[in-house]
N, C-alpha and C positions, 0 to 999 in steps of 0.2 A: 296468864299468871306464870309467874317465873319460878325456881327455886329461892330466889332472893327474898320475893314475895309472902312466898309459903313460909322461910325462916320467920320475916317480920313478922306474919298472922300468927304462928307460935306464940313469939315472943309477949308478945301485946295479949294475946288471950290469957298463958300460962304465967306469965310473971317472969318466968326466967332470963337469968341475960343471953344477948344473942349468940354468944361463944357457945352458950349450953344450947340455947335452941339450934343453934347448925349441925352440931354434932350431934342431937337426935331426928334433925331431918337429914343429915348422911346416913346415920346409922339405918333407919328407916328406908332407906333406896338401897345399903349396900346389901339387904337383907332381903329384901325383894331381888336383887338383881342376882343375888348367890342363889337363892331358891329357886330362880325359874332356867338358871344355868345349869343346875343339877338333875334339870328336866322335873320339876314339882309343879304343880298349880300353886297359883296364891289365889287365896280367898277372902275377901274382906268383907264380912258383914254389913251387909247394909248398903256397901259400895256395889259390888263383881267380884270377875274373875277375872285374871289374866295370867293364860297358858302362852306356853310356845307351839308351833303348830309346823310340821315338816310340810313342804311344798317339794313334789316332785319336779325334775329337769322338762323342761319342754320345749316344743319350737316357739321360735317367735318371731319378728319381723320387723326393722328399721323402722318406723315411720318414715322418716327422710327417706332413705333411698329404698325403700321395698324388697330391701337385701335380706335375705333370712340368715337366723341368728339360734344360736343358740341360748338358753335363758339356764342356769343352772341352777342343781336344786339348793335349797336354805331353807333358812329357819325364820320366823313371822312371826310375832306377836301379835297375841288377838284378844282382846276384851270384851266380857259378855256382860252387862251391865244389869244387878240385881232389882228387882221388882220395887224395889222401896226407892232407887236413885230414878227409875223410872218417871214412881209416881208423882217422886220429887221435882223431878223438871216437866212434867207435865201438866204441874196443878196451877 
């Protein structure tokens, strides 16, 4: 599923037009993307969770040439997925 997709399923559920459905699924990502930038969890009921998560610098290794490497530290987003979205795709 695409962002395009998500606008249309908006649109079509809520009744609004698509100008209005895009700008609450932007507004909806820019709001998440500010929140997890500011270093916050986001929590969505019913859905997860998704934090960012610091990985430290470490060694690593070319596949191809067996050349060791170094791998720097960043930052990873990581998704815990809530007991209800679970049972959801499980049932």
């Amino acid at each position: 599923m695409t962002k395009a997709d998500i606008i249309r399923n908006v649109h079509e559920k809520i009744g609004v037009s698509k100008n209005d459905s895009a700008r609450l699924v932007e507004s909806v990502f820019d709001i998440i993307k500010e929140t997890l930038a500011a270093g916050e969890d986001v929590k969505i009921s019913g859905f997860g969770k998704l934090s960012i998560r610091e990985k430290q610098a470490r060694r690593g290794r070319n596949p191809q040439t067996g050349e060791e490497i170094e791998i720097s530290a960043r930052k990873v987003l990581t998704f815990k997925s809530s007991q209800v979205l679970k049972k959801a795709l499980n049932a």
